[in-house]
VMD Tcl script that draws the C-alpha trace (Angstrom):
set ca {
  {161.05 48.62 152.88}
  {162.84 50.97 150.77}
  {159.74 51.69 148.35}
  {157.27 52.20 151.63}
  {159.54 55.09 152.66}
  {159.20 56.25 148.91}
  {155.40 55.92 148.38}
  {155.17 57.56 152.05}
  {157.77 60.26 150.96}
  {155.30 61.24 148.06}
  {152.60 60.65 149.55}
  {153.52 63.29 152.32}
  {155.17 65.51 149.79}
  {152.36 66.07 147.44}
  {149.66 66.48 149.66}
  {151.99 69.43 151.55}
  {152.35 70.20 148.15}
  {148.66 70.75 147.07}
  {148.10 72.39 151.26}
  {150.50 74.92 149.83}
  {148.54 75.53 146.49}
  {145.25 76.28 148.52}
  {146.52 78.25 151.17}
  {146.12 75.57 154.38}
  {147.66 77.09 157.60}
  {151.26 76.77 157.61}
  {150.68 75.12 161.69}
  {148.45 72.74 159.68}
  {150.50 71.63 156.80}
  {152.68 68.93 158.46}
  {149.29 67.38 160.15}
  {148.05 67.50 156.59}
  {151.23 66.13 155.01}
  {151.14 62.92 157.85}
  {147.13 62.32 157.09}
  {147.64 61.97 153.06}
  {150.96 60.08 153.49}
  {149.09 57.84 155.74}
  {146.26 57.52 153.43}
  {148.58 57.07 150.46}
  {150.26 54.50 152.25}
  {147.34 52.31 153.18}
  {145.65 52.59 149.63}
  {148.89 51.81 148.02}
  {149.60 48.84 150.74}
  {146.68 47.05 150.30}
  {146.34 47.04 146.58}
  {150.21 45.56 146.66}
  {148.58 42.64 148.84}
  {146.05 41.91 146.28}
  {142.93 44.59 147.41}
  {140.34 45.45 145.27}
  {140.26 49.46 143.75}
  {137.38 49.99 145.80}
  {138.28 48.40 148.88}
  {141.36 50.11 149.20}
  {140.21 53.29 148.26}
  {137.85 53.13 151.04}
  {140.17 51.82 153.59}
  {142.30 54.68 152.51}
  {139.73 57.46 153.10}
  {138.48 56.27 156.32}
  {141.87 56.42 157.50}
  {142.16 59.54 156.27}
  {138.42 60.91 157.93}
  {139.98 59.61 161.30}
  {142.91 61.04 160.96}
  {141.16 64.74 159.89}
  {138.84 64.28 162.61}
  {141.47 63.65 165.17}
  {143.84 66.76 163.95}
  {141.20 69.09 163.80}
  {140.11 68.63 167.27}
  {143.68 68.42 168.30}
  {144.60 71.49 166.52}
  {140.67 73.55 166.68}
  {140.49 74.05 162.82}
  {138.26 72.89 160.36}
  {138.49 69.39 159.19}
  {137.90 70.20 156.13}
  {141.41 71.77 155.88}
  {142.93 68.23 156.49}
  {140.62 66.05 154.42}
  {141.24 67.98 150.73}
  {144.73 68.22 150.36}
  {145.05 64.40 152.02}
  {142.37 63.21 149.32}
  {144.85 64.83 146.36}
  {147.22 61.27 146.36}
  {144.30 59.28 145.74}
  {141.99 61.10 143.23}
  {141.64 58.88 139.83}
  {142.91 62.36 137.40}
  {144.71 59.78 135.49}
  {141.60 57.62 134.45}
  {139.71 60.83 134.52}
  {141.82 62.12 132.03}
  {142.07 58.79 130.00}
  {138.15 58.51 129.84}
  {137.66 61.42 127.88}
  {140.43 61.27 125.87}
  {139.54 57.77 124.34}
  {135.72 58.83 124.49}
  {136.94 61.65 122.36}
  {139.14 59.17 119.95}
  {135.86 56.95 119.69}
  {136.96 53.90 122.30}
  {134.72 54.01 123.50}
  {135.25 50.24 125.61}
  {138.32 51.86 127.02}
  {136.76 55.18 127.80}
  {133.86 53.24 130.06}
  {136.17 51.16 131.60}
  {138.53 54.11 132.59}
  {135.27 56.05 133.59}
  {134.09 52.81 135.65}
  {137.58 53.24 137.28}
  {136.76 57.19 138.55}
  {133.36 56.15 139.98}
  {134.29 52.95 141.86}
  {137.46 55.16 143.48}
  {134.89 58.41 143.81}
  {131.90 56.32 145.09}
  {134.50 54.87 147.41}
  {135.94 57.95 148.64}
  {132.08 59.36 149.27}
  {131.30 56.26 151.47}
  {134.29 55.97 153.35}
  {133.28 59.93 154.47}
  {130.12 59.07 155.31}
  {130.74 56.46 157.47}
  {133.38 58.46 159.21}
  {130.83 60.88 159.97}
  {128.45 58.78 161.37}
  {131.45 56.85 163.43}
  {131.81 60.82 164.42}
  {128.53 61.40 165.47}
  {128.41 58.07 167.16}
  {131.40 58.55 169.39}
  {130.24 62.53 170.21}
  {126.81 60.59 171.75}
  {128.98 58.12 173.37}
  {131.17 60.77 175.18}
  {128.30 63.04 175.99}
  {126.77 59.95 177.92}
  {129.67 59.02 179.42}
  {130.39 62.43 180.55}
  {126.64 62.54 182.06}
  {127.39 59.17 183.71}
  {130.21 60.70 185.71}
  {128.56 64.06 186.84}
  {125.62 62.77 188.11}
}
mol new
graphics top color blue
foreach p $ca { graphics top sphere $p radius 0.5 }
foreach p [lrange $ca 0 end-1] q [lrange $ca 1 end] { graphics top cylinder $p $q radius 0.2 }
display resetview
């Protein structure tokens, strides 16, 4: 228990963190703050239980979509305000960083297996965001017939 309030802790910290670097509204930073702790969370949960990099990194980032979605509706800003900062716990810099520097040392085994790391998490990240948008668009149609349903 004591290390889920820690990853969550971080998880809400940096992301506030990195909102602060790039100027989010301050009425938006603990939304922001929740979504990438949440997203941390889940990412960091399921790869404890044995998930796949991919997998989890998808999980994460649909949560993550949802939870922009949700927020910026709730609070009538952007989305895009909520998904950046809450993406900043799970970007791959690390592997990022360790691909070039063993490409540039000549290992170059390590530096493709680093660099395999950054596109499985990046690819990931992509498709969980496109799904969320078409979830989105899905559930706009399904209210706008719904609504129709009821005024006529």
């Amino acid at each position: 228990m004591k290390e889920w309030v820690i990853q969550g802790s971080f998880g809400i910290l940096s992301t506030i963190a990195f909102g602060i670097l790039t100027n989010i509204p301050r009425k938006a930073l603990i939304s922001t703050g929740v979504t990438g702790g949440a997203g941390w969370l889940v990412y960091w949960g399921l790869r404890q239980w044995g998930w796949g990099l991919g997998a989890a990194n998808f999980a994460a980032a649909f949560l993550i979509g949802i939870m922009s979605i949700w927020f910026s509706r709730h609070k009538k800003m952007p989305m895009i305000i909520f998904n950046i900062p809450s993406l900043v716990p799970l970007v791959p810099g690390g592997p990022a960083y360790k691909a070039v520097r063993e490409l540039v040392l000549g290992d170059n085994q390590v530096a493709m297996e680093n660099a395999v790391i950054v596109l499985v998490t990046a690819g990931a990240i992509a498709g969980a965001f496109m799904i969320t948008g078409v979830v989105e668009t899905l559930m706009q149609k399904w209210l706008l017939r719904v609504k129709q349903r009821r005024t006529s």
